[in-house]
Structures are given as C-alpha cells and as structure tokens.
C-alpha positions, 0 to 999 in steps of 0.5 A: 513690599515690607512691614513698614515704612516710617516718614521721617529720620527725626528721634522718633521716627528712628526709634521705632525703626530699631524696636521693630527691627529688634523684632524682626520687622522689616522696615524702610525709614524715609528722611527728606533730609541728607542727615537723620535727627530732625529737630535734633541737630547740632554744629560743630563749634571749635572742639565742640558742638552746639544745639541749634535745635533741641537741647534739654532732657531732665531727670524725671523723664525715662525714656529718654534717660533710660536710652542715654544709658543704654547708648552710653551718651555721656551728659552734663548738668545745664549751668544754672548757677549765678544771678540772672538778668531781666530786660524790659524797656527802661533797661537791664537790672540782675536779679539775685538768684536765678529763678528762669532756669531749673535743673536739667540735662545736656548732651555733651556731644550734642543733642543729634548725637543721640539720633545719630547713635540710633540711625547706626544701629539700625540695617544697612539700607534701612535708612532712604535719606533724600526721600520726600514722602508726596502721597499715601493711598490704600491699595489691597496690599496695605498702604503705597507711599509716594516719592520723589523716588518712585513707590514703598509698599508696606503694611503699615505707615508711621508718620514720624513728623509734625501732623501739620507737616504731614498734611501740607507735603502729603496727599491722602486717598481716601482723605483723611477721616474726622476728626483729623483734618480739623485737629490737624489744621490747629495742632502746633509744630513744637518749635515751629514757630521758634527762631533760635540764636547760639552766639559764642564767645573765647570764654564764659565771661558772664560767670566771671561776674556771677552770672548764671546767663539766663534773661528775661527780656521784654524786648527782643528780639529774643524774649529768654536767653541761657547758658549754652557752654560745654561741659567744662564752659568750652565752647562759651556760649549763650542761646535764646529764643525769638518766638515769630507770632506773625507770618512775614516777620523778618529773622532777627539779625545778627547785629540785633541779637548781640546788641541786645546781649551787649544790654543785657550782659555788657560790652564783653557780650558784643566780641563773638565768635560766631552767631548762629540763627536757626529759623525754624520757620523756614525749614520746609522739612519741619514746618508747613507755611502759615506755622505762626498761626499754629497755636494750641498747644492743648491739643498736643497729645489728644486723643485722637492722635492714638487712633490708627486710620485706614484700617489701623495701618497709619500710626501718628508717632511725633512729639507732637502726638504724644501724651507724655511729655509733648514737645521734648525729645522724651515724648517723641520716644515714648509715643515711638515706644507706644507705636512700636509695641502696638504695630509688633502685635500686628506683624511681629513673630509672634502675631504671625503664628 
C-alpha cells in the first residue's frame, strides 16, 4: 500500500511524482517503457542530440520556463531567421521573410533531458520502469493497479498518459462512469497520429543561402518542415512532420523524405548524415490502434477530465486533459501542478491532522 500510484514516466506524470514527494507522499510511478519521458525523447547525434518527439517551449508558458530555472537547463532560441520555402505541386518557390516560424525555445540538451533531471530527483525505488499498467479496480482500501508485475495498492491513482491510451491497455471495475467512455472514444492523442523525421547534415547549408529551414509543402510526405540545429548549428539538421490521417498508411521512407528536402532546398539536401523517422503511430506505449481516426482536438482540456472518479481517487493528469496549453510539454506540467495540489489536500500532512 502507498498514497499513490501514477501511470506513466512521461513529463507529467514525474512531475507530480516530485511535488508530492516533496510533501511526503509516498509514491510509486509505473512506466511501461525502460526509460522515463514519454513524448519527450531525444537521441544522441555526434555531440549532440536531437528531438524525435517534443521540442518547443515558448516564452509565455510558466510552468515550463519556471522549472527550466529551477532545474537550471540550459536553452537556446529556435533559428528562424532567413527566407522560407513553399512547395506545392508545380514545385518550390522562396518566399521573403519567414512567416511559418515564431519565436520560440529549445532545449539544448534535449527535450528528454528535462524528464530525465526530474526522474533523478525523485527516491530510489520510486520509479518501476518495465510496468505495464493492464487493470484498476476499487477495492475498500482504495484502488489495486494491475501489472505485468503483479499488484500496487494505493490510495489514489493518476493516469499520467493519453486517455485514449489508457482506455484500450487498462480495464476498469467498475467501468468507467459517463461521460468518459464517449470523451474518451474521441479525444485525440497529442502526436499520435504524427510521423516525425530529423535528417542531419555536416552543416546548416540552407543558411549559407539565407534560408531560415522552414517549408510549406502541399506535397509530402512531409506537410512542414524546420530548423533543427543545435545551439551553434551543430548538429545541422532539418525536421518535419508527416500527419497520418488514414489507418494503414505506410511510413514515409527514407528516400522519399530527402528527395522531397532535395526540391525544397536543392541538391545539398540530398547528402545526409543520418535519417531518423519517429512513427508515433506505432508506438504501443503512446498511441491505441485506430489513433488517426482521433481527431477532436476540441475536446482536449474538457471538463470532465477535472473530475476524479471512483470516489475522487482516479486523477486524469496528461497534456491532453489539461486546460492550459494541451498538447505542449506546458500543459502536461501544469495539469500535474493541478493534481498534485489537489491530491496533497486529500493525503498530505496537513490533511492528515
């Protein structure tokens, strides 16, 4: 038995990890995965990294900015400047200025490394990677959380990962009340239905020629494209993303994607140094079957998603709930703000006198 068990090693779900752990809560945090993250995961590339998953943060989001500086990351701006480019079918055209990109943050060490700082704060054992959350049913002593490792008791449970997720790997007794079933059948998994390409290269050339790396392509099979380098353009790389709208429809290739980059930005594009396609389709610990067809991005932040069930011990707390900022890593720390404020009043010291 502890206070609580959280489902899923992804931003928010380690988040609130430490604020009640800060409190004195005991917690377990369950990760399906052998590395905590999520959405967040960056791969090493030369001597530095690249995002495969998340990358941005900007400037008027707080509670990611204000835990850059408590953790003391270290940032740069997303280059931006330069000319961009459009592509439709009769070909690619520059266009003066480049009104694609706005301001915005990167992590220098990779997006990952901001999960990665939080997971070491947490204490030893905290973290369970390898577990795969399979049922939660009510029992008098709170909630048991099924595993491929055998039972967690707890007082209360967060699912720290995509409602839609959630419902096709976990079974609920006694089923979940309305309006989830529905909400759940329609709410979106923020970049499920995304293929991501990074594709590096010995240097920045597009900004030898003024180029700001950023396209519009009414082609594909990515639909926009943008600078990815590190801090002082190593390593050089370029990254779009490829929206799969129907089930079944195949990754891009490799050759497809650098032939595009060739019309877009010239023959330089087609020397890489290394592709990296991020299907996130197919990754079973982020995205159900059938995530295409999930496409109400209205419904991320509903209501309903701030309403604990089973007696107020299960707490809904990804991106995907959250009211502010769905979808960005922002929103996925403040709705684990939100749970853990509201689950300390419930267990904490000072609801214990």
């Amino acid at each position: 038995m502890v206070d609580v068990v959280i489902i899923g090693g992804g931003i928010a779900g380690l988040r609130v990890a430490g604020l009640l752990e800060e409190q004195g809560i005991e917690v377990r945090l369950l990760e399906a995965r052998e590395r905590v993250g999520g959405r967040l995961h960056s791969v090493a590339q030369g001597a530095g990294v690249i995002d495969v998953g998340a990358t941005w943060f900007w400037s008027h989001e707080k509670h990611v900015t204000s835990l850059i500086d408590e953790l003391g990351l270290e940032t740069h701006d997303q280059h931006i400047d330069g000319d961009a480019v459009y592509h439709d079918p009769a070909g690619s055209q520059r266009i003066d200025g480049n009104p694609i990109d706005v301001p915005a943050g990167r992590f220098t060490g990779g997006a990952q490394l901001l999960a990665e700082r939080l997971a070491a704060r947490l204490r030893t054992g905290t973290i369970e990677t390898g577990r795969i959350a399979t049922a939660i049913h009510v029992n008098r002593d709170g909630l048991a959380v099924e595993t491929n490792d055998g039972q967690r008791q707890a007082r209360h449970v967060v699912l720290a990962l995509p409602p839609a997720l959630a419902s096709h790997t976990i079974s609920f007794e006694p089923q979940l009340p309305a309006p989830f079933p529905d909400l759940i059948a329609q709410t979106p998994v923020w970049m499920g239905n995304v293929v991501k390409v990074v594709v590096t290269y010995e240097h920045a050339f597009w900004r030898d020629g003024g180029l700001a790396g950023a396209a519009i392509s009414h082609v594909g099979p990515l639909r926009e494209v943008h600078d990815m380098s590190g801090a002082n353009g190593e390593p050089a790389a370029l990254f779009g993303f490829a929206p799969m709208v129907t089930p079944g429809t195949p990754t891009p290739t490799e050759a497809a994607v650098v032939a595009q980059l060739v019309e877009m930005f010239g023959p330089s594009a087609g020397e890489p140094t290394s592709v990296h396609i991020a299907d996130w389709r197919t990754e079973a610990h982020t995205s159900p079957p059938g995530v295409e067809l999930l496409r109400n991005h209205a419904l991320f932040g509903h209501p309903a998603w701030d309403t604990p069930i089973y007696d107020g011990r299960l707490h809904w707390a990804s991106t995907e709930t959250s009211p502010v900022s769905p979808g960005h890593i922002d929103g996925a720390l403040a709705r684990a703000e939100t749970i853990a404020t509201r689950i300390n009043a419930l267990v904490g010291p000072d609801a214990l006198r």
